[in-house]
C-alpha positions as CSV (number, residue, x, y, z in Angstrom):
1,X,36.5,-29.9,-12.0
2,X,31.1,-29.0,-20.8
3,X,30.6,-28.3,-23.7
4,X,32.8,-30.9,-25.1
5,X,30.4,-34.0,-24.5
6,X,28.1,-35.2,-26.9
7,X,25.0,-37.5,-26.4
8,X,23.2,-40.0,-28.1
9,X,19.2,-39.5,-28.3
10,X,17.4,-42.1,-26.5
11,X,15.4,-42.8,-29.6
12,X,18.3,-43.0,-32.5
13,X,18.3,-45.5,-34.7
14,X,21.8,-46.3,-33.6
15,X,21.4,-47.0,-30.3
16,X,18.8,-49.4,-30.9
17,X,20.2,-51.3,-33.3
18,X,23.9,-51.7,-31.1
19,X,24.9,-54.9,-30.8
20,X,25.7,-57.0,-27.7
21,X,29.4,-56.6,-28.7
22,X,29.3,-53.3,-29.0
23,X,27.8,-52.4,-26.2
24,X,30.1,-54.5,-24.2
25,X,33.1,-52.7,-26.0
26,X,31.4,-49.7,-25.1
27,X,31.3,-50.4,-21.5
28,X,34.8,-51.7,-21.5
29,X,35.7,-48.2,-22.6
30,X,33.8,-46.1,-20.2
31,X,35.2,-43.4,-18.6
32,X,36.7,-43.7,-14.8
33,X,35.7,-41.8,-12.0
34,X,39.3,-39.9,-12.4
35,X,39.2,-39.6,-15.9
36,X,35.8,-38.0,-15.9
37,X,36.9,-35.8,-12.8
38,X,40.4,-34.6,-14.7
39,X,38.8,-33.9,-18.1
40,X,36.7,-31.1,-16.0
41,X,39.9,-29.7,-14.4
42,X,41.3,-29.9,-18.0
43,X,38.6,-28.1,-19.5
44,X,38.3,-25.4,-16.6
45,X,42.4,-24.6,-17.5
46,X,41.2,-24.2,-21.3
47,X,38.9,-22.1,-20.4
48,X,40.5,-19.9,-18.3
49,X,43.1,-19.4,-20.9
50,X,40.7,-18.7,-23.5
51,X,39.7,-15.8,-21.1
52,X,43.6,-14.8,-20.6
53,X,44.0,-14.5,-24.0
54,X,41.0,-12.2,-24.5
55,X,42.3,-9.8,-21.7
56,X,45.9,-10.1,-23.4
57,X,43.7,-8.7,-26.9
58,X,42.0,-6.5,-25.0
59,X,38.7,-8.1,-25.4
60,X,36.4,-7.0,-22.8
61,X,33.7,-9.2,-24.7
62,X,35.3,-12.2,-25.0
63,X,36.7,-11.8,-21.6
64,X,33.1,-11.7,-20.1
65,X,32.3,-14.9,-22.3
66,X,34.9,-16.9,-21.4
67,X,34.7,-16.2,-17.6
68,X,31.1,-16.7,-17.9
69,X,31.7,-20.4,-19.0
70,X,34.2,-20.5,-16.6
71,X,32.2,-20.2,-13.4
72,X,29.6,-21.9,-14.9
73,X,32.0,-24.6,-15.0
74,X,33.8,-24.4,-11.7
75,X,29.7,-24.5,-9.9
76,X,28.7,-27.1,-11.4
77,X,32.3,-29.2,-11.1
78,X,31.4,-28.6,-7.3
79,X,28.4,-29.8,-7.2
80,X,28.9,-32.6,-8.7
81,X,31.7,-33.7,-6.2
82,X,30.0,-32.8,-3.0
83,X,27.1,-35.2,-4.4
84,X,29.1,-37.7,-6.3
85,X,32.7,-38.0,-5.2
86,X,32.8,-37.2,-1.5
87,X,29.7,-39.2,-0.3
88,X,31.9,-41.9,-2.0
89,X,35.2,-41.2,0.1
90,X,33.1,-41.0,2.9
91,X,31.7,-44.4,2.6
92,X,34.6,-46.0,1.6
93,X,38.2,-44.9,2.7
94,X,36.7,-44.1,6.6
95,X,38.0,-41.7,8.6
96,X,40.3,-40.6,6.1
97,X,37.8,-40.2,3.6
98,X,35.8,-38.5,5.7
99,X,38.6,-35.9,6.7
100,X,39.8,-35.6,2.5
101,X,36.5,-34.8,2.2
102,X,35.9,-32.1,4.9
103,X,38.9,-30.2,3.3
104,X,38.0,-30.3,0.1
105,X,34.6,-29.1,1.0
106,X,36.7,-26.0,2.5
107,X,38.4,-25.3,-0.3
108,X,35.1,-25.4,-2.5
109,X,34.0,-23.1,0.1
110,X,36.7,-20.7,-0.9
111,X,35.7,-21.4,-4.4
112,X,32.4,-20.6,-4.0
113,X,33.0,-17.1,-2.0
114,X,35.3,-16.1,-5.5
115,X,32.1,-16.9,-7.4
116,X,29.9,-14.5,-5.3
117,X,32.4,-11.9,-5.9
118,X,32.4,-12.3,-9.7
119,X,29.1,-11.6,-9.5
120,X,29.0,-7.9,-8.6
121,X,32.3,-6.8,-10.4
122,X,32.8,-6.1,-14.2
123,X,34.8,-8.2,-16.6
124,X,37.6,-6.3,-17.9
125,X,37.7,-4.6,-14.7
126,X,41.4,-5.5,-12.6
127,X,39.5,-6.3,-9.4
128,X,37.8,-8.9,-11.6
129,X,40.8,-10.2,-13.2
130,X,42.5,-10.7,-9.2
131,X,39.9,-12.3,-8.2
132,X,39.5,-14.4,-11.3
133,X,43.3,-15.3,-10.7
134,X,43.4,-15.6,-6.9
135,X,40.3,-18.5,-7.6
136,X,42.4,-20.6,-10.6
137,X,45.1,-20.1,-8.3
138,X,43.3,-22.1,-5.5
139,X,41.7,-24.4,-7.7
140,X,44.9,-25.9,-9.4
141,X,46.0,-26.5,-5.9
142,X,43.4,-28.6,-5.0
143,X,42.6,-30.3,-8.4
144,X,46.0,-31.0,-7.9
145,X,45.5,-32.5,-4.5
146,X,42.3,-34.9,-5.8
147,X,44.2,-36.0,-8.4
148,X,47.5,-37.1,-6.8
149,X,45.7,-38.1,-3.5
150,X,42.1,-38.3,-3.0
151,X,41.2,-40.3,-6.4
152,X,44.0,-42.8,-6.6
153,X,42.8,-43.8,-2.7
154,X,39.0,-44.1,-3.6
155,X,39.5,-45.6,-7.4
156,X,40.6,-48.8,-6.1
157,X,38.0,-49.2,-3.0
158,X,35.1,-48.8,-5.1
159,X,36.9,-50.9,-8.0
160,X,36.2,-50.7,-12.1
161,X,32.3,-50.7,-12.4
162,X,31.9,-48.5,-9.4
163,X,34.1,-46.0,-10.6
164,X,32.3,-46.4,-14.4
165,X,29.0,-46.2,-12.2
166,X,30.3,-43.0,-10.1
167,X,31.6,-41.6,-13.7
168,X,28.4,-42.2,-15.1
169,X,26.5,-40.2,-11.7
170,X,29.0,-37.6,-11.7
171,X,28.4,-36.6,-15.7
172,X,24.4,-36.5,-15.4
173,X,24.9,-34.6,-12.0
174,X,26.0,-31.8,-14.0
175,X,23.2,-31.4,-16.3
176,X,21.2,-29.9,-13.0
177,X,22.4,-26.4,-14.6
178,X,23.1,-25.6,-18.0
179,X,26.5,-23.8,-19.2
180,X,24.6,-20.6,-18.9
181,X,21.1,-18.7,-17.5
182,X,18.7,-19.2,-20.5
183,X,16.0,-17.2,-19.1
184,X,13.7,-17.3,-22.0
185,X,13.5,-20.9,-22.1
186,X,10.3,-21.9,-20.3
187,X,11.7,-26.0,-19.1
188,X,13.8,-24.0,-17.0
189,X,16.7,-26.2,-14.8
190,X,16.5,-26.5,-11.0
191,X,19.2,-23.7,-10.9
192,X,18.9,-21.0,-13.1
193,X,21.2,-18.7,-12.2
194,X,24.7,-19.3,-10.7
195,X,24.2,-17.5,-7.6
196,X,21.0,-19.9,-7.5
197,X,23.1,-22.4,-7.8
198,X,25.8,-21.5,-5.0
199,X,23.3,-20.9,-2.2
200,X,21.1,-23.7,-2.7
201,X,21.8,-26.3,0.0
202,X,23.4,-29.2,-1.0
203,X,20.5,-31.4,0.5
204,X,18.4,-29.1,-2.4
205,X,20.5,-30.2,-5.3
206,X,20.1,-33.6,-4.0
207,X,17.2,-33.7,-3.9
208,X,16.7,-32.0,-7.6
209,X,19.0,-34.9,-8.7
210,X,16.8,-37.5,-7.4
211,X,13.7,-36.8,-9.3
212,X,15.9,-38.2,-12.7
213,X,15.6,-42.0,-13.2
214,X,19.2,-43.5,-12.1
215,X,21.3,-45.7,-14.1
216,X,18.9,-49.3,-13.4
217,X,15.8,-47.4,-14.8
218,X,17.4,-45.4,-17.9
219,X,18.8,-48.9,-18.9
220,X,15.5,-50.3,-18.5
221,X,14.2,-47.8,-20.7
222,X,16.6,-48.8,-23.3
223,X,16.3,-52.2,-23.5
224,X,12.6,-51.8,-23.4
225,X,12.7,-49.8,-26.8
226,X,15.1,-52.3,-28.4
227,X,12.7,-55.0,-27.6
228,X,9.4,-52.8,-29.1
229,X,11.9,-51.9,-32.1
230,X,12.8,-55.6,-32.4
231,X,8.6,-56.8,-32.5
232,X,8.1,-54.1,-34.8
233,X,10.3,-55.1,-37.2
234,X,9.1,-58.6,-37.0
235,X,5.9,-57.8,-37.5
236,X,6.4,-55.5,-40.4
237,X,8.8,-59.0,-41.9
238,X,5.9,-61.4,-41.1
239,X,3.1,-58.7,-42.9
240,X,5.4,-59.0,-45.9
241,X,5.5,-62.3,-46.3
């Protein structure tokens, strides 16, 4: 439902000298819709036993590190499904998508409400750990649920390149927000803070999404700068000769 993923610069020297067959292995190898939605579920139960382990040591520091990640995690995981995955179910599984999707908006909901309350209570505190537990509680119930019912219905309607293409939406999704508030970095994000985050309308973070270039233009981009890299070595080979 972060930190984990790497990037490749747009301008590395790697990227624009990949070959056609690699690229094509590449794509070959792309990560799923489910895949990309499990690893996040995966890495939320990491990090909430990072956190268990710190209150086991009695590290109140640790503790408020690890939960901070954790939230941080859990937003932006649900953000990226009410824009991404369920618009998706929606479309393409009908009136059953459309009622997978209302509940799993609900339970996000409930999600959402454990966040707010995190917010005002102190890590190390016990009222912070219930609520901490009551929400990974929840949450294992309905990652659970997506993964046993809701993705294996939509992965097959929307077939391999849409769920590559969905995988590919849901992953930039998440960089609205960084893994933290980084206040004293002036190219702020859309959402700075997590409460910032959690009320903003989903219409809002839409909208915020929108003003990236999509899939069709970034691979525009790239193939424009492995053309201009391509001329300019051919120039610098015919200036030689």
């Amino acid at each position: 439902m972060l930190l984990r993923r790497t990037s490749t610069t747009l301008f590395s020297g790697h990227l624009l000298h990949t070959s056609s067959s690699q690229i094509a292995a590449s794509r070959r190898t792309m990560s799923t819709l489910f895949s990309s939605v499990k690893e996040d579920h995966e890495e939320m139960y990491e990090y909430h036993d990072q956190y268990t382990r710190a209150r086991e040591g009695g590290n109140v520091e640790a503790q408020a590190k690890w939960a901070r990640q954790l939230t941080w995690e859990v937003a932006r995981h649900a953000v990226a499904e009410e824009i991404v995955v369920y618009p998706l179910m929606e479309k393409h599984l009908g009136e059953k998508g459309k009622q997978l999707a209302d509940h799993d908006r609900e339970e996000h909901q409930a999600a959402k409400e454990h966040l707010h309350k995190l917010e005002g209570l102190h890590p190390g505190s016990a009222e912070f750990h219930s609520v901490i537990t009551q929400m990974m509680k929840a949450l294992h119930h309905h990652n659970d649920d997506e993964e046993i019912n809701d993705l294996p219905l939509l992965e097959p309607a929307i077939g391999e390149e849409g769920s590559k293409d969905a995988a590919r939406s849901f992953k930039r999704t998440k960089k609205l927000v960084p893994t933290r508030a980084h206040p004293s970095i002036p190219n702020k994000p859309p959402f700075e803070t997590l409460l910032g985050l959690l009320e903003a309308p989903i219409d809002k973070i839409k909208d915020a999404f929108a003003a990236f270039p999509n899939e069709e233009e970034m691979g525009e981009a790239k193939d424009e700068l492995k053309t201009r890299d391509h001329d300019a070595a051919a120039g610098r080979a015919a200036a030689g000769n």
